[in-house]
C-alpha positions in Angstrom: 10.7 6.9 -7.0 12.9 6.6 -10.0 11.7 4.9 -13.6 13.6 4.7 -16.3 13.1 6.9 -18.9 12.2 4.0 -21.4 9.6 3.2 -19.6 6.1 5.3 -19.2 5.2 5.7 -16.2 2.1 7.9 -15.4 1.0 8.8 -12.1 -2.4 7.8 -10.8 -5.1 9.6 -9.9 -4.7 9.6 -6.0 -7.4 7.3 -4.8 -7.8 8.8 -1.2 -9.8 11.9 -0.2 -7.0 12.2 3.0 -4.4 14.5 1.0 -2.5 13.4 4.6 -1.1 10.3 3.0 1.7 10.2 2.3 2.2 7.9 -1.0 2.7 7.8 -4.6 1.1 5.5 -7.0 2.3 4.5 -10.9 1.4 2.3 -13.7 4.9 1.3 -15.3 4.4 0.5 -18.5 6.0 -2.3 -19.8 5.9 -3.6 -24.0 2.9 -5.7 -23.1 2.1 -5.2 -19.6 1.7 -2.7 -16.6 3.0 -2.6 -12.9 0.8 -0.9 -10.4 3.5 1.0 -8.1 2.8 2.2 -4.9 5.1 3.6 -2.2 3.7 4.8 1.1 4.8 6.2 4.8 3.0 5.3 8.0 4.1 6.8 10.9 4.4 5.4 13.7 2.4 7.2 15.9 -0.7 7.4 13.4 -4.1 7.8 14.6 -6.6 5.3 14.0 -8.2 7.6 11.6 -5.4 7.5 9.5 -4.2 3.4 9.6 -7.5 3.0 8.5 -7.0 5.3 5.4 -3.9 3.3 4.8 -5.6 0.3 4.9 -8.7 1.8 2.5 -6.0 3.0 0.4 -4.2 -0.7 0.0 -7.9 -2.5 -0.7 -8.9 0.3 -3.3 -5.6 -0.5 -5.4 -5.6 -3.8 -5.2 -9.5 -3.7 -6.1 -8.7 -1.6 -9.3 -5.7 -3.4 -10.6 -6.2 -7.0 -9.6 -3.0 -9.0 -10.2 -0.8 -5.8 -11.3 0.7 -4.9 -7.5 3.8 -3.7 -5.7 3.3 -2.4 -2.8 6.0 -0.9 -0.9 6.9 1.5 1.9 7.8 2.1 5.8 4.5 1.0 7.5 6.2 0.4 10.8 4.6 -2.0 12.0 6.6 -4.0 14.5 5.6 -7.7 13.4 7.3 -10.7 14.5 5.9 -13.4 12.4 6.8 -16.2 14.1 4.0 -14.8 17.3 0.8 -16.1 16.9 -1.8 -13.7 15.9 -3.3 -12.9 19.0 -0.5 -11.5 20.8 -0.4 -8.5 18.2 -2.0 -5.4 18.4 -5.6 -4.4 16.9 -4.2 -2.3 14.5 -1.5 -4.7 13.1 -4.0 -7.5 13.3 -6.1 -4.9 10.6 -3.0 -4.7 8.6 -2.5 -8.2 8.3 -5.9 -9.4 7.5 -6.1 -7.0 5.1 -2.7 -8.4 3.1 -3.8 -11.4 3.6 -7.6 -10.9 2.0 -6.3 -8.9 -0.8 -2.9 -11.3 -2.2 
């Protein structure tokens, strides 16, 4: 991830104990606000083990900086958003609920 040297932008304290994540989290300082910044990886054939520290992960940044967000990365998930939730899988279904409990 690239900042802009203007800008501060430390890096945060990881907040999982699974040093397997892959993900990178900053606080951009702006002249009167911050930007919680956080880019992840999921690969696509994850264990269960580790969508769940993904999804732990998500919940305990949005928990600590309420309001302050982005959240970007390749989760791939294969979603098709017009589908009613039922036909998608368990795990997506986890993902989803989660996004849509925590924004």
């Amino acid at each position: 991830m690239y900042v802009q040297e203007n800008f501060k932008a430390p890096l945060l304290q990881l907040y999982s104990n699974n040093t397997a994540l892959e993900h990178l989290i900053l606080e951009i300082e702006f002249n009167y606000a911050s930007l919680v910044v956080t880019t992840m990886y999921r690969s696509p054939s994850s264990t269960n083990e580790y969508n769940d520290a993904v999804n732990n992960l998500i919940s305990d940044i949005c928990n600590k900086h309420v309001g302050n967000n982005l959240i970007i990365g390749d989760f791939n998930y294969h979603i098709d958003w017009s589908m009613h939730d039922l036909t998608m899988t368990t795990v997506v279904r986890s993902f989803m609920k989660l996004f849509k409990k925590t924004f």
